[in-house]
C-alpha positions in Angstrom: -24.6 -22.5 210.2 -23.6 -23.8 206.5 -20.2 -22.5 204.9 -20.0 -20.5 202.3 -19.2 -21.2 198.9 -15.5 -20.8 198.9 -15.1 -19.5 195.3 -17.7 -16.9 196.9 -15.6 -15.8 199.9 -13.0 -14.8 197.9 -14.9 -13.0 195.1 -13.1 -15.1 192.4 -14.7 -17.2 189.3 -14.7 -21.1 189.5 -12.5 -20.9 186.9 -9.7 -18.2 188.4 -6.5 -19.2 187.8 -3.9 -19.3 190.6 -2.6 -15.7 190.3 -5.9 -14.6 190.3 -6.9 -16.6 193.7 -3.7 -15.6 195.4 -4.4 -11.7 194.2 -8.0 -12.2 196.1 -6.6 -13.5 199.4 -3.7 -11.0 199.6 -6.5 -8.2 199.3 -9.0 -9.5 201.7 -6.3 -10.8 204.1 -4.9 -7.7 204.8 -8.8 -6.1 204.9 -9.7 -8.5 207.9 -6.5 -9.2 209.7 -7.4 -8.8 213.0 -4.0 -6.5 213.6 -5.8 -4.0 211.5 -9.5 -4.2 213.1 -9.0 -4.4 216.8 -12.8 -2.8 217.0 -14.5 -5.4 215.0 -14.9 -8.6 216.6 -16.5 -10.3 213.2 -12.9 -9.4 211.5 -11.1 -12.6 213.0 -14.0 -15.2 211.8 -13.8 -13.5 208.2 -10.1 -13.7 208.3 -9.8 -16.8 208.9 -12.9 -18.2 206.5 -10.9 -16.3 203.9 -7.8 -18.4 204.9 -9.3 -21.7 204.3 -10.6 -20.6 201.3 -7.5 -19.7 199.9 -5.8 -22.8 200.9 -8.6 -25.2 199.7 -8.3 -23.4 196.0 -4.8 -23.6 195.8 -4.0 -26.8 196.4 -4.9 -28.7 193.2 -6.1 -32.0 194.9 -8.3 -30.2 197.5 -9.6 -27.9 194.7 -10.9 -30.9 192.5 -12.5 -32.6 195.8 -14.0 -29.5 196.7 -15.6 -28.8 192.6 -16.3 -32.2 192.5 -17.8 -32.5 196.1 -18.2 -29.4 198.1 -17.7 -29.0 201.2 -18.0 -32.7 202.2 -15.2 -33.2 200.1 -12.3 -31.2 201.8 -14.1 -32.3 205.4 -11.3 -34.6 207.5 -14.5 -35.3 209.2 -16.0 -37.1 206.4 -12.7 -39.2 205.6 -11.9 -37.2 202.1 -8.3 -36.9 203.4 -8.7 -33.2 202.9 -6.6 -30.6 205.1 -9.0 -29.6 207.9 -9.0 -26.0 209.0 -9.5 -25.8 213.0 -10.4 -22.4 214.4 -7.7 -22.7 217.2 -4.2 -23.8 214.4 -4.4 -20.2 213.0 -0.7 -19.1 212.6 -1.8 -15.3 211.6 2.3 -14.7 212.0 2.7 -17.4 208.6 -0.5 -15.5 206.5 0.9 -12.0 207.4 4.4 -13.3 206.2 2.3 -15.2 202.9 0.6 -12.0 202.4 4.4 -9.5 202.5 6.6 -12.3 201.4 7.0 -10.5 197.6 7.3 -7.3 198.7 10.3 -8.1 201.7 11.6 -10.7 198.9 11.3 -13.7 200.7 8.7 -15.6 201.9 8.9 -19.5 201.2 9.9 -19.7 198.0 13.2 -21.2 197.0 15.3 -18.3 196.3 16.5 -18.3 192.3 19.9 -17.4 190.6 20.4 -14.0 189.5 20.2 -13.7 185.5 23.6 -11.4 184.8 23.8 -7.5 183.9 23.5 -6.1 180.7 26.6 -4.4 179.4 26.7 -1.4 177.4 29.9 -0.3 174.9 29.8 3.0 172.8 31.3 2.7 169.3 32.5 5.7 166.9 32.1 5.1 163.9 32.7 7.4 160.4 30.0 8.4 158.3 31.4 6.3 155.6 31.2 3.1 157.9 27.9 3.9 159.2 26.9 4.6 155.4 28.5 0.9 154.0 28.0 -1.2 157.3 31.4 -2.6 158.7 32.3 -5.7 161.3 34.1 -4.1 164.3 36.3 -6.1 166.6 36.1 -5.2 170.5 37.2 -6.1 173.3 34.9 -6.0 176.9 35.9 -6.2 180.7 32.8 -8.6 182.0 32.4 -11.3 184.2 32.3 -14.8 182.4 31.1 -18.1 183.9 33.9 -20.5 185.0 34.5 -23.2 182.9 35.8 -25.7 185.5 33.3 -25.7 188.0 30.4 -24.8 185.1 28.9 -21.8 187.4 28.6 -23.7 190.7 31.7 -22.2 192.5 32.3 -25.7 194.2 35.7 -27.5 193.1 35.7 -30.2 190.7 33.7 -33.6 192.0 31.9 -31.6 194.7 28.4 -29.8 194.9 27.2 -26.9 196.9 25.2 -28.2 200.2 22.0 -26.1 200.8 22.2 -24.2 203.5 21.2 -25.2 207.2 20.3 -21.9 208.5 17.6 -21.2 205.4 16.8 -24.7 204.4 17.6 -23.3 200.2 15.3 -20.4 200.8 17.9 -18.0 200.9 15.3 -16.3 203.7 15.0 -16.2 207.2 11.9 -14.4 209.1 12.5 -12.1 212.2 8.9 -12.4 214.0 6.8 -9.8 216.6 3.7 -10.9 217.2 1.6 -11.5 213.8 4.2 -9.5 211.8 6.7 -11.8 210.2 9.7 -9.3 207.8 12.1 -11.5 205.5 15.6 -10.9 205.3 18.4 -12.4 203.6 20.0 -15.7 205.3 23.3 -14.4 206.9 24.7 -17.1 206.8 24.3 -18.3 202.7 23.5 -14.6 201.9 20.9 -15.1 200.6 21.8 -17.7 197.7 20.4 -20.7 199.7 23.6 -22.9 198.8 27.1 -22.8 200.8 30.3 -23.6 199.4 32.6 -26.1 201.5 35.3 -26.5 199.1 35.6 -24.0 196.4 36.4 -24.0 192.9 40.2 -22.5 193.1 39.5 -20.7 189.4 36.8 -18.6 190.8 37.1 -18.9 194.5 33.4 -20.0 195.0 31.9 -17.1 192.9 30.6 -19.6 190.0 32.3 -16.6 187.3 35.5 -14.5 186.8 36.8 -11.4 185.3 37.8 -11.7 181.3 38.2 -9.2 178.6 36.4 -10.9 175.9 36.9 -10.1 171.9 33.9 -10.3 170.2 33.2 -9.3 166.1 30.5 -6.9 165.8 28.4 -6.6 162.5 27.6 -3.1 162.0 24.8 -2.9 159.5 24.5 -0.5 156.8 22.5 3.3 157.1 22.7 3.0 161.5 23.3 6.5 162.5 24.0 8.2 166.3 21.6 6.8 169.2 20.7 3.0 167.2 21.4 0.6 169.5 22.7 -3.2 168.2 21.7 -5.8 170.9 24.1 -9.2 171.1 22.1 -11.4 173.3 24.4 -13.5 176.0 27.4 -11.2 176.0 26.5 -9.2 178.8 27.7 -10.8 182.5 27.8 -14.1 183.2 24.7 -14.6 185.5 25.4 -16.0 189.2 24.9 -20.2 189.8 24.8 -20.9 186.4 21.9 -18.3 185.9 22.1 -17.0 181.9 24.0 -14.2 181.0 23.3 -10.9 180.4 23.1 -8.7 177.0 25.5 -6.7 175.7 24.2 -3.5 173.8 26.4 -1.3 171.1 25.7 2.5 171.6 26.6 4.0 168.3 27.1 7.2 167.4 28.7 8.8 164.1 31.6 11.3 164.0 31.3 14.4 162.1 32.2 14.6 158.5 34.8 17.1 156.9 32.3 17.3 153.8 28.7 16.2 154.6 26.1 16.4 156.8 23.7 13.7 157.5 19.8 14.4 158.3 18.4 11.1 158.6 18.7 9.4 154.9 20.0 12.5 153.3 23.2 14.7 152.7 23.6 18.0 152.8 26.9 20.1 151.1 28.0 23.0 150.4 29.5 23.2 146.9 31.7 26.6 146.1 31.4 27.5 142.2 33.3 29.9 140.1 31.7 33.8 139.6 31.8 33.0 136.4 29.9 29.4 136.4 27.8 31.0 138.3 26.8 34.0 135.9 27.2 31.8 132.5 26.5 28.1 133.5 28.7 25.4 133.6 29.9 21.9 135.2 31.5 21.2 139.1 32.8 18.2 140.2 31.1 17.3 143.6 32.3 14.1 145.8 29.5 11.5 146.8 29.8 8.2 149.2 29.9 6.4 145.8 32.7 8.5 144.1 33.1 11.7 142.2 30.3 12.9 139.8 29.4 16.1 137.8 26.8 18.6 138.9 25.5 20.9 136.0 25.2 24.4 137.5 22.7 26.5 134.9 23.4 30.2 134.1 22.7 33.0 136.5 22.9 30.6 139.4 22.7 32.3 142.8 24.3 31.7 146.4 22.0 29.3 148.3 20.8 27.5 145.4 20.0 24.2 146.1 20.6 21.2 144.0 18.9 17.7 144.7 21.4 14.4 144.2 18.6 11.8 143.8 19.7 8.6 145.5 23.3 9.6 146.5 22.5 9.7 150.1 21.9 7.0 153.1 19.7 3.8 152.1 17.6 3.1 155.2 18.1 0.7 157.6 14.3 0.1 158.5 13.3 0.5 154.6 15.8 0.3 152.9 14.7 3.7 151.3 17.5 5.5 149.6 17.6 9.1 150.4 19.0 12.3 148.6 22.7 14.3 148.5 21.5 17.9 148.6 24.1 20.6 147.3 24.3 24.1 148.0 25.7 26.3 145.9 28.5 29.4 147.2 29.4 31.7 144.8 33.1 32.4 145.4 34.3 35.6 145.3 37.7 35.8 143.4 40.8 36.9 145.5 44.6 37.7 145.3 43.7 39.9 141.8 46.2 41.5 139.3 46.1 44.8 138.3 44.5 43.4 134.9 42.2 41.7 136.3 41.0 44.2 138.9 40.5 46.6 136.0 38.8 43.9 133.9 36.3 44.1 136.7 36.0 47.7 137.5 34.9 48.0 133.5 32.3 45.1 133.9 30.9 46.7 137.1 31.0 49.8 135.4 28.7 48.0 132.7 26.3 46.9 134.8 25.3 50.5 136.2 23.3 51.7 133.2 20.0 52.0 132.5 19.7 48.1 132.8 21.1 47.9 135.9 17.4 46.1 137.4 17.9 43.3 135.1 21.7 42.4 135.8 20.8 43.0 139.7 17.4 42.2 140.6 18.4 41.1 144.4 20.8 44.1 145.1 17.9 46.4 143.4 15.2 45.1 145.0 16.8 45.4 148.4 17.8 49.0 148.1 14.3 50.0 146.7 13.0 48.1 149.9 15.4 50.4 152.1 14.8 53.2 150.6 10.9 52.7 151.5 11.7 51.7 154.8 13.7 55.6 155.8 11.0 57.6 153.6 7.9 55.8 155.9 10.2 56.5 159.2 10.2 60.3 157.7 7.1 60.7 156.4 
């Protein structure tokens, strides 16, 4: 009976890539293991026609004898130095292991260096320095790679050894029948190297604890959450692996004056009863300086005046937002008796016949309640 068309078996394309082919197998390995269909007897035969498959395809030399060729050309039998596939050498324990080796971590690949953690540092900063930008000198408690053994955690003129137990893997397999689990080597713990004679700086860890100082460029318009990311100042990764990033969590104390709402400003400005009533000038503070805010006549609480570019120039856009002002009427305290009376004569004014057009608010609020209680007793 002919074979089938291996690119076939495996449902791939004859142009899959590797990931592709090894997705295939893992799939329809663990459909027809025999472990998992004890009632079909066909399950072994397509189990194993899916492992040759799988190891004819990717294995680049076999794969070009076999496009090139077909079968004939991966056939011991007919001298193309292929690897044969006999139905009696199948180690189901080594495919069950192929098939679970990513998931348990291990498997037969050659265990790799850890890249080191990222690092995070929170940073206060005033509104002003947020505003303006500012460089910020820190220090940071981190784990630094050892500059006399370069990472390796051997001692000067020596090399780690790779480790008997593992072979490098870092991996050993505990096996029950076809099951095969990976688990880290006990005896290298998993790195895949052991250490004979270790660096005395490091004591065979390949880093070291350090407070670094680093200078941090703060750019102008960040505000609370942005994050600034220093690539490589994180920890020192283990063997020599890179290091981590560090990131600087910003966040922007509260200001006695202002109040920031993305690029703009908001404050409240207190201005005279009689500015208020007749007009006039107030000094109001911005990031930039002092500058004067012309307040028009009859000028109520809550009025608000717009600052056009006196806020927060955007860090994305570079946009330049708005100071807002609010104006509170301040009511004069700690009178004289001459003043008291000066007021008593000009509230006294204001309760003629006119009194709608020197109080339109405090008019139009008692007409509304005196609606309000004739409906309740109507």
């Amino acid at each position: 009976m002919s074979k089938r068309d291996f690119y076939e078996v495996l449902g791939v394309e004859r142009n899959a890539e590797d990931r592709e082919i090894k997705k295939a197998y893992k799939r329809l390995a663990m459909k027809f293991h025999p472990d998992r269909n004890r009632e079909d007897p066909q399950a072994e035969e397509k189990f194993k026609e899916v492992k040759e498959a799988y190891e004819i395809l990717t294995d680049p030399q076999k794969r070009a004898a076999y496009d090139k060729y077909g079968h004939a050309g991966v056939d011991p039998s007919m001298g193309a130095g292929g690897g044969g596939f006999g139905a009696g050498n199948a180690d189901f324990g080594d495919i069950f292991g192929d098939v679970f080796g990513d998931i348990f971590g291990g498997g037969r690949r050659q265990q790799r260096a850890t890249r080191g953690a990222d690092l995070r540092y929170n940073m206060e900063l005033s509104l002003e320095e947020a505003v303006r930008g500012v460089n910020k000198e820190i220090k940071v408690p981190t784990l630094v790679g050892c500059d006399e053994c370069h990472g390796s955690g051997a001692k000067a003129g020596s090399q780690p050894q790779t480790c008997p137990t593992c072979h490098g893997s870092g991996q050993v397999q505990m096996r029950q029948g076809f099951f095969a689990v990976s688990q880290a080597c006990p005896h290298c713990r998993g790195k895949g190297k052991i250490i004979k004679d270790p660096c005395r700086k490091c004591h065979g860890e390949g880093r070291y604890q350090k407070t670094k100082t680093l200078n941090v460029k703060i750019p102008a318009g960040v505000d609370t959450g942005d994050r600034i990311r220093l690539a490589g100042e994180g920890e020192a990764g283990e063997a020599g692996a890179p290091a981590g990033d560090l990131y600087v969590q910003v966040h922007v104390k509260e200001h006695p004056i202002f109040v920031r709402d993305g690029n703009n400003l908001y404050c409240e400005v207190p201005i005279s009863f009689t500015s208020a009533a007749l007009g006039g000038e107030v000094e109001v503070p911005t990031l930039e300086g002092r500058v004067m805010l012309k307040i028009p006549a009859e000028t109520q609480t809550g009025c608000m005046f717009r600052m056009r570019g006196k806020g927060v120039r955007s860090l994305r856009s570079g946009a330049e937002g708005d100071l807002l002002c609010k104006a509170v009427v301040e009511t004069p305290v700690n009178l004289s008796d001459e003043q008291k009376d000066l007021l008593k004569q000009l509230e006294d004014s204001f309760n003629g016949a006119e009194t709608k057009l020197h109080k339109p608010k405090a008019q139009g609020f008692f007409d509304g309640v005196k609606r309000f209680f004739d409906d309740l007793t109507s």
